[in-house]
N, C-alpha and C positions, 0 to 999 in steps of 0.2 A: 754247200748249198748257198746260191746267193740271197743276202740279206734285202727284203723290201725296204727300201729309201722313200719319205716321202717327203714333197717339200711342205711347211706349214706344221707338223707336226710335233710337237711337246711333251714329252715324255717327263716324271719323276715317280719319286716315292713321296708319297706323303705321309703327315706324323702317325700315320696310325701303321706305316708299314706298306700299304696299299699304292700296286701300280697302277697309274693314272696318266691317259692321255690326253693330250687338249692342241683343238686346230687353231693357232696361232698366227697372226699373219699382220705388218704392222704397227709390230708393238701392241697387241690389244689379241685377249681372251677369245675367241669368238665362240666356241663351246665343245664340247665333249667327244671323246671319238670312243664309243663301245666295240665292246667284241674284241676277238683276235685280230691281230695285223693281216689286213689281206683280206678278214673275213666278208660274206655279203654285207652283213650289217657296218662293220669299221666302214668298207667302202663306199655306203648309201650317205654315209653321214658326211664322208670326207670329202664327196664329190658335190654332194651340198652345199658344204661351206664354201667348196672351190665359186659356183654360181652365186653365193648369197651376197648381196649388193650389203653393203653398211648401212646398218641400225640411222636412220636419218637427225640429224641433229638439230635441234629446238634452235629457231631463227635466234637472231644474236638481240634482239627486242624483246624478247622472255625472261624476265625477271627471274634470278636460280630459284623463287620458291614458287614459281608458278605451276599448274598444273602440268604443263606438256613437258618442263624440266622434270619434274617426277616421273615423270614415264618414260623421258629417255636416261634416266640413272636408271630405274627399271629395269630397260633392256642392255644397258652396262652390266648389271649385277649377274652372280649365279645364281641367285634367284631364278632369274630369266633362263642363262645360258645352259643351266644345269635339264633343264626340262627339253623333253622330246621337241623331235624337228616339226611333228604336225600339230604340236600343243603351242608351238611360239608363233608356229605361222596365225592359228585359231587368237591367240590372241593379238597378236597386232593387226589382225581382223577386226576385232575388236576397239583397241585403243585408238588404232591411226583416227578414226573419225572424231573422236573424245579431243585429242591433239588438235585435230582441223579446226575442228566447232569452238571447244571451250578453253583450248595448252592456255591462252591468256591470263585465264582465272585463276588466283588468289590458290595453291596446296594447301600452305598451312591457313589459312581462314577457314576453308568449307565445314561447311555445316553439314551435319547428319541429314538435315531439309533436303539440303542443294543435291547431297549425293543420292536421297530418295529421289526427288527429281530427273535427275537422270537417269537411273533405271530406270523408270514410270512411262518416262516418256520414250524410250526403248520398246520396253514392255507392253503398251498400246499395241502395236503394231507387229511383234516379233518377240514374244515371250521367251523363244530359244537365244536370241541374242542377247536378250536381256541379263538372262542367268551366266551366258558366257560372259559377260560387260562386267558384272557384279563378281563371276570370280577372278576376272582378270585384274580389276579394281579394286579390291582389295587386297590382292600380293604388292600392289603398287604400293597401297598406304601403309603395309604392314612393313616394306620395307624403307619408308618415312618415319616410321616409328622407329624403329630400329636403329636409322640414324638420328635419332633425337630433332627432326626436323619439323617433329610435330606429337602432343602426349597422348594422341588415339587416332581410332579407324574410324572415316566418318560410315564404313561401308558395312561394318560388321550386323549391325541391325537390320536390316534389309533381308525379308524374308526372298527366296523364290518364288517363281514361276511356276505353276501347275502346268507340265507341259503335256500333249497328249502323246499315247502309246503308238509307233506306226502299227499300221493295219497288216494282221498278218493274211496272209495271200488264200482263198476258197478255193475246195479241193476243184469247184466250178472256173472261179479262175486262171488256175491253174491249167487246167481245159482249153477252156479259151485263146490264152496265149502261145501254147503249142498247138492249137489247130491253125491259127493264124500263121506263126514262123515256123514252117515244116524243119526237118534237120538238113544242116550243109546249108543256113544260115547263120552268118556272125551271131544275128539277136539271139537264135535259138542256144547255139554257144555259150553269150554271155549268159542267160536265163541258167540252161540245164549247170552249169559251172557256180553260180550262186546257189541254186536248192539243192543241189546232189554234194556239195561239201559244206552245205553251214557256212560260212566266214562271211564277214566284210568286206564291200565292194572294195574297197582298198587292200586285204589282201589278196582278192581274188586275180586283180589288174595285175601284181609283184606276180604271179605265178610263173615258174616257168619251167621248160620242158626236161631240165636237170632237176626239177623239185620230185620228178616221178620217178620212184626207186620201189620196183616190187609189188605192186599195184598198190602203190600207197604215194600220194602228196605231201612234201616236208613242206608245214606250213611254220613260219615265226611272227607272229600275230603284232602288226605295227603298233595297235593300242595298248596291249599288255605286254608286251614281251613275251607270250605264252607261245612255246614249241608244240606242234601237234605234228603227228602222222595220219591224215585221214586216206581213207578206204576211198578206194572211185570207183562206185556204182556202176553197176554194166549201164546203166541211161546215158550217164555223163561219157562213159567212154565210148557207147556209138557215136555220143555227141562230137566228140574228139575227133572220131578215125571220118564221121560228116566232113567238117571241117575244119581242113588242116591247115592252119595259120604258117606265111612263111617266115617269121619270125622266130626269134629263141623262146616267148612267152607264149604262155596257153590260149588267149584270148588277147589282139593287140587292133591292130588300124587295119584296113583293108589292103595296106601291105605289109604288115605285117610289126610294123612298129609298133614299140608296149605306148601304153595308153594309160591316166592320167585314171584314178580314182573318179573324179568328177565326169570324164568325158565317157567311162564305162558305164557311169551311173545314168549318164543322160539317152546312151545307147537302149538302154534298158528301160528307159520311161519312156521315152520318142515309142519304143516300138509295143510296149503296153497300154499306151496312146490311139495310135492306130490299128489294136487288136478290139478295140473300140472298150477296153474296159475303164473300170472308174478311177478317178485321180489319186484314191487313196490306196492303189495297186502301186507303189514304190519301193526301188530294187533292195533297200535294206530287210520288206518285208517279205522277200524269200528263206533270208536267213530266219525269219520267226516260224515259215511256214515247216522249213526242214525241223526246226525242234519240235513243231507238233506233230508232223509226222512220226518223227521219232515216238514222241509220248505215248501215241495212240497206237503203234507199231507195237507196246510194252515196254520200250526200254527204259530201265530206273537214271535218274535226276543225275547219277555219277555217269554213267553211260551219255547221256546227251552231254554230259558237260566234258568228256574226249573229246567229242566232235565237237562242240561250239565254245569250248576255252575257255568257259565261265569261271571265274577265280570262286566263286562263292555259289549256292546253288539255290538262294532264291528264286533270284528269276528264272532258273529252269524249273523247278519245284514248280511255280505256277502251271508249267504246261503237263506236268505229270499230272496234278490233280484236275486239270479239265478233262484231260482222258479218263482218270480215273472215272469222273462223273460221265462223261457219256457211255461208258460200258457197263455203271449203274444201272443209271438211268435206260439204259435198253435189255439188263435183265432182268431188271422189277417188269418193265411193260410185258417182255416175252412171257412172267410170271402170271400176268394179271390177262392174257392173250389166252395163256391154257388154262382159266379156270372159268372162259365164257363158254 
């Protein structure tokens, strides 16, 4: 059997016994390759690093204790390297503008104030980025500490962000949008393919037509690494055999090429937009409406949680007990109906 060769890639044992991969390229770490050799995920990550431009480095006028030099030892460290490919992009979403604005400013000085501050004035305007800024900023300092570059986090104090829940989607809705994109529409595609499997826009965009084995979807859940097999509802599979993408993925571009987490999600708003419903109709809140479906359907908090990946079953718990309450609440009434 011929052996996969790849270029860039760093194989050992490490002290614990454990084999570990790493894309190298350089002279320089650049980060982690999971999975088996060959496998989708080894592949996703390694064709990643192949594209990912270098970590940009602090202008040579940046004093090494200044702020923008702690952020780029940051993205040096495995601290950084060690974390998912959509976790490093999210924060140097975060940090590049921290670099831009303030890299000049004084590391080791800052003040608890100063890094209140900065969230603050994040948080005005964008409380979700705020909270991302605040956790990405403090892996920063934590790793300042740790080199002895400075004796605390000025960030550790800093409460969050109360952020709001997205809205999950009315069975009216719901209506709505499929009266508007009949089937053997992309929109309606995208749509039926978020409610009738639960997942995230981002894994729904990965899907593809090898993922369908036995009337079941192999999903591998980008944010958790959670594997699932879900069921494809006869809805979703009219939706399917509607339209047929000429692509290898389930839902892609109008010829057929896969499509971009962000640009499925905008597919999906654009046309909940022009079904003339409200702005708080957004495509993650299909995935909340399939768990209420389910709830109200009966199925228990382990059962939703096959289908939506949930490591822990709070937040599905939630949606059990609304159900539970409205089939209450409609047999006390039906009770209080027969005794007029």
């Amino acid at each position: 059997m011929a052996k996969l060769r790849l270029k860039y890639v760093n194989e050992y044992i490490d002290h614990t016994g454990k084999l570990r991969r790493y894309f190298r390229r350089n002279g320089k770490q650049i980060g982690p390759l999971p999975g088996a050799v060959g496998s989708d995920e080894f592949m996703e990550a390694y064709r990643g690093y192949l594209t990912q431009k270098s970590a940009p480095k602090p202008k040579a006028t940046l004093p090494a204790d200044s702020l923008g030099a702690f952020i780029q030892d940051f993205y040096a460290s495995r601290m950084f390297t060690d974390l998912k490919m959509a976790t490093r992009r999210a924060y140097r979403a975060a940090l590049e503008p921290i670099v831009k604005a303030q890299g000049h400013r004084s590391g080791v000085l800052m003040t608890a104030e100063h890094a209140e501050k900065i969230i603050s004035r994040i948080g005005s305007e964008k409380p979700g980025m705020a909270n991302l800024t605040r956790a990405a900023m403090r892996r920063v300092f934590k790793l300042a500490v740790k080199n002895k570059r400075r004796p605390d986090n000025p960030f550790l104090g800093i409460e969050s962000y109360s952020v709001g829940e997205h809205h999950t989607w009315t069975e009216g809705e719901l209506l709505q949008y499929e009266t508007a994109w009949k089937l053997g529409t992309r929109e309606r595609l995208a749509f039926d393919l978020l409610l009738y499997t639960g997942q995230r826009v981002g894994d729904v965009a990965r899907m593809k037509r090898a993922d369908m084995v036995d009337g079941l979807i192999h999903v591998i859940q980008q944010k958790t690494g959670t594997e699932l097999w879900v069921p494809v509802h006869p809805r979703l599979a009219r939706s399917l055999a509607a339209y047929q993408s000429p692509g290898l993925t389930l839902i892609g571009d109008k010829a057929g090429r896969p499509v971009t987490r962000a640009t499925l999600s905008k597919l999906v708003s654009d046309a909940a937009k022009a079904a003339d419903l409200p702005s708080a109709c957004v495509p993650h809140g299909l995935r909340k409406a399939a768990m209420r479906r389910l709830a109200e359907g009966g199925s228990t908090a382990k059962q939703i949680a096959s289908i939506s990946g949930h490591k822990t079953l709070k937040e599905v718990e939630r949606y059990t007990k609304a159900a539970d309450q409205k089939m209450l609440a409609r047999d006390a009434m039906l009770k209080m109906t027969r005794e007029q």
